[in-house]
C-alpha positions in Angstrom: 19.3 97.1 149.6 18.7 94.7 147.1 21.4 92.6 145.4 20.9 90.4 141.7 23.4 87.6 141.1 22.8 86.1 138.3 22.8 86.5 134.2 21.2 90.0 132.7 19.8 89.0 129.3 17.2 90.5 127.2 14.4 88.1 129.0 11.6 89.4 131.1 12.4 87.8 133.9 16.1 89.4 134.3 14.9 92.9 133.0 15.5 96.0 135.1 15.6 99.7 135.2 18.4 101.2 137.2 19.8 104.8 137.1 23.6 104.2 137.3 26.7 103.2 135.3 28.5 100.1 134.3 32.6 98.9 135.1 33.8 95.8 133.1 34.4 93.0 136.5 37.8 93.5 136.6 38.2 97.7 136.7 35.3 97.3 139.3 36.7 94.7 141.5 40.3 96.8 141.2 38.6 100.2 142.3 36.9 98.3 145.2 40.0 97.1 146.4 41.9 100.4 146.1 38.7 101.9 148.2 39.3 99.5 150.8 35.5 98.5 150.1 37.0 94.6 149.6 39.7 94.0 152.0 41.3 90.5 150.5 44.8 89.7 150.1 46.1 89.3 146.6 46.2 85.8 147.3 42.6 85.3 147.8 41.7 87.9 145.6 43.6 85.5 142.5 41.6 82.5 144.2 38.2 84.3 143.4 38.7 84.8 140.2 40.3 81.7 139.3 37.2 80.5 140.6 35.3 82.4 139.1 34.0 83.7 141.8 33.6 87.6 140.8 30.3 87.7 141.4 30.4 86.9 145.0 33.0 89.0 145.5 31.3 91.8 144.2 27.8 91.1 146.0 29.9 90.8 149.1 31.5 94.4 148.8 27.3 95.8 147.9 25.9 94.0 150.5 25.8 97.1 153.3 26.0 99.7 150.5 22.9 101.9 149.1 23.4 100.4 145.9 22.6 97.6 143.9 24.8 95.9 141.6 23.7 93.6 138.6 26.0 91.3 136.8 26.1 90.2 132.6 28.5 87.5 133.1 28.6 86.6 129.5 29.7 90.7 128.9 32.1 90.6 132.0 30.2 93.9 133.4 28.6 95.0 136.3 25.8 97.6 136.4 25.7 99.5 139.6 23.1 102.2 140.8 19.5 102.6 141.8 16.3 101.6 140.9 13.7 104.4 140.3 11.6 102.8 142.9 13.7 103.5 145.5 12.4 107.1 145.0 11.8 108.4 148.5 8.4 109.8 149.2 9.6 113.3 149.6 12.5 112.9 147.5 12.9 114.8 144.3 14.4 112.9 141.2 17.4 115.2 141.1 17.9 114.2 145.0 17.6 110.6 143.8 20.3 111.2 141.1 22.4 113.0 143.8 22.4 110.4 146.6 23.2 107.5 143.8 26.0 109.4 142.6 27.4 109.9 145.6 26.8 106.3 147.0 29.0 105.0 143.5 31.4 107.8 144.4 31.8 106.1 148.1 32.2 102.8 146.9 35.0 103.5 143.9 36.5 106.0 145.8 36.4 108.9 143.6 34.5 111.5 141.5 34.5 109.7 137.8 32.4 112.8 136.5 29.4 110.8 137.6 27.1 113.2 135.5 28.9 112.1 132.4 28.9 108.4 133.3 25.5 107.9 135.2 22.1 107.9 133.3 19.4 105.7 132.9 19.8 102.2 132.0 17.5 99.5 130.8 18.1 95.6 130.3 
């Protein structure tokens, strides 16, 4: 799994192709916590975004998942999915769509009609 900190912009060199969806930091960070995926207290929580820290926080929670996650600080959102070329060999796209959707749904903790939400996105 591959993880991107940094700024998305409209530049080359921080383009990328990812079938997924977006959360502003905040919902993301929340539905995380709910999930049990980051296990702070409330305390520390506060310090990393007073910090702001969200980022790290967020890249920590991805690190073991099958997911990616790329931040636009400037928008305060975080895009999360897959990259087409972690196509599997004997994989069909609709099995790629699948196994991203239900890697989001293990991380937020529930169904958020991920065929509505998830497409394709490009930055």
């Amino acid at each position: 799994m591959k993880i991107r900190v940094g700024f998305v912009s409209n530049s080359s060199s921080s383009s990328f192709v990812i079938y997924g969806t977006s959360f502003e930091t905040s919902e993301l960070i929340e539905l995380l916590v709910k999930n049990k995926v980051i296990k702070k207290s409330r305390e520390q929580l506060e310090k990393f975004i007073e910090d702001g820290e969200e980022g790290e926080l967020i890249s920590e929670a991805f690190e073991k998942s099958d997911i990616e996650s790329f931040f636009d600080y400037e928008n305060s959102t975080v895009y999360i999915g897959n990259s087409p070329f972690e196509i599997k060999d004997n994989e069909t796209g609709k099995e790629f769509k699948e196994r991203t959707e239900q890697a989001i749904e293990k991380m937020i903790g529930k169904r958020v009609e991920l065929y509505r939400i998830c497409e394709t996105i490009y930055n």
